[in-house]
C-alpha positions as CSV (number, residue, x, y, z in Angstrom):
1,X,47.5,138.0,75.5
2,X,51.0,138.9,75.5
3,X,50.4,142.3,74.1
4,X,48.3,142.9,77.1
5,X,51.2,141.9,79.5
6,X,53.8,144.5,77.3
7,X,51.3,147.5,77.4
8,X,50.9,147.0,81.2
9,X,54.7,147.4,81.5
10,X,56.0,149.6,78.5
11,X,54.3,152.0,76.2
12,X,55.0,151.1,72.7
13,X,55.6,154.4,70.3
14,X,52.7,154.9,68.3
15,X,54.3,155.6,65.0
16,X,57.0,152.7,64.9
17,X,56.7,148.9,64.8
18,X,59.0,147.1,67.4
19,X,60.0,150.3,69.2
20,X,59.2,150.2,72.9
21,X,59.9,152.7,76.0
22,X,60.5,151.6,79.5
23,X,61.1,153.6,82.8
24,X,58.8,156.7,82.1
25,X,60.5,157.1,78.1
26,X,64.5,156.7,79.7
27,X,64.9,153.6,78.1
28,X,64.4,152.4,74.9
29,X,64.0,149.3,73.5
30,X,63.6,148.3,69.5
31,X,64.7,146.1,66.8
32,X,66.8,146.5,63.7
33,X,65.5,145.5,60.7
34,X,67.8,143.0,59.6
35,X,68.5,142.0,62.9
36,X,66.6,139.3,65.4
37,X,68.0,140.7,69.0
38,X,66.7,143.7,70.4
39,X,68.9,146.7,70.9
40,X,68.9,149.3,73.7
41,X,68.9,153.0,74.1
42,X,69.3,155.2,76.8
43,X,71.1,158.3,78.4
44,X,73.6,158.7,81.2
45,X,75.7,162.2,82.1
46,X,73.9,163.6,78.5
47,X,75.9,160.6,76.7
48,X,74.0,158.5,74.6
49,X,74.4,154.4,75.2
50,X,73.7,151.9,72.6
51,X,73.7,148.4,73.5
52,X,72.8,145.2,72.4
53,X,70.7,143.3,74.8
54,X,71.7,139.7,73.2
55,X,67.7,138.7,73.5
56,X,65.0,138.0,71.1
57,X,61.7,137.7,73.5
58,X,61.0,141.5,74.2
59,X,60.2,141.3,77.8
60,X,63.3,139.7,78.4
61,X,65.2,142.6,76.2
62,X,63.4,144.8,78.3
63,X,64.5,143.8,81.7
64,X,67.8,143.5,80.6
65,X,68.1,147.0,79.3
66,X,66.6,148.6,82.2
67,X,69.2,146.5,84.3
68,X,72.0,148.0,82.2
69,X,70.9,151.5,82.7
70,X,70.1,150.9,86.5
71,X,74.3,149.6,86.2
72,X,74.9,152.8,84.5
73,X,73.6,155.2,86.8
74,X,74.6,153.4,90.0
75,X,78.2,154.0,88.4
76,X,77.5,157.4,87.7
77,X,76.3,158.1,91.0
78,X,79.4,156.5,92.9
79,X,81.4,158.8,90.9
80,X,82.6,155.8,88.1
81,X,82.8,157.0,84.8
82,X,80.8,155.3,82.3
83,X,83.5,154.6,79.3
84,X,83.1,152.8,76.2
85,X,85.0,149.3,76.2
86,X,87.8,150.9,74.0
87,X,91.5,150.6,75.5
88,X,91.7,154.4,74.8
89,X,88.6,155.4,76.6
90,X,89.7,152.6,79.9
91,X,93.5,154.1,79.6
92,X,92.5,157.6,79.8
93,X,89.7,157.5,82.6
94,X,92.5,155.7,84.5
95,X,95.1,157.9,83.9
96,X,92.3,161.2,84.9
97,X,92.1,158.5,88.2
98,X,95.7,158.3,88.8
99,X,96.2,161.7,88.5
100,X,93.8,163.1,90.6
101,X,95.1,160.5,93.7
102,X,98.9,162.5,92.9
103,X,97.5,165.5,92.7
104,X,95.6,165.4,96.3
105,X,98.6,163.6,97.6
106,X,97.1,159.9,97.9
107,X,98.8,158.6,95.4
108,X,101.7,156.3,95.5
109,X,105.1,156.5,94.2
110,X,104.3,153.7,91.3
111,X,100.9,155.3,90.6
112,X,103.4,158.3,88.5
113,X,105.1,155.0,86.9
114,X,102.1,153.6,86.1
115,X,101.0,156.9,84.4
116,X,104.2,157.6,82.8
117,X,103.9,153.8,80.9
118,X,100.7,153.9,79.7
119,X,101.0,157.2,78.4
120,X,104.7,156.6,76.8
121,X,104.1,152.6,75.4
122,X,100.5,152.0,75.4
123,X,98.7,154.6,74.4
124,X,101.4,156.1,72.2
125,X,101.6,152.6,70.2
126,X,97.9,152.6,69.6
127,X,97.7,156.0,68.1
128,X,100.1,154.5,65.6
129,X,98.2,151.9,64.7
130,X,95.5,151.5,62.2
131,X,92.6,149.3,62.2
């Protein structure tokens, strides 16, 4: 009976076990082998995003993966870039930020100290660094 449900909602791939498509084939949802959560696949400004959706019933990975991409593309769409959670990527979509309010002349006087620390101390220091 629950298979019915699925099948009304998502198409499952015909050649894969635990591999499911929601959202007309935008979003998809499987499972790793060794793995009992279901991960999430899907594609915003021609990057790829991979996420984990922290459930193990499917239709409850499914709505939460669609919710993440429906996230993903409001950001996209209010002009937010979609970055990875990586200080680096954060640092240097707020610095491209930054800049852009100097550039046009909206920016304030800390905004170029702001700027001129990340890019001296933080980011600097973690380029140093290996993990």
């Amino acid at each position: 009976m629950g298979m019915a449900k699925r099948k009304e909602k998502y198409e499952e791939a015909e050649d894969r076990d635990n591999f499911y498509y929601a959202r007309d084939g935008e979003v998809v949802v499987r499972k790793r082998e060794r793995s009992r959560v279901w991960q999430a696949t899907y594609k915003v400004d021609n990057k790829w995003v991979r996420i984990s959706t922290k459930e193990r019933d499917l239709d409850n990975a499914i709505a939460v993966a669609c919710e993440q991409y429906d996230k993903a593309r409001f950001l996209r769409d209010a002009n937010v870039e979609v970055v990875s959670k990586r200080f680096k990527s954060v640092a240097d979509a707020s610095l491209k930020k930054l800049q852009e309010l100097i550039d046009i002349g909206l920016g304030k006087v800390i905004h170029k100290d702001y700027v001129r620390a990340v890019n001296n101390s933080m980011v600097d220091c973690l380029r140093h660094v290996s993990f």
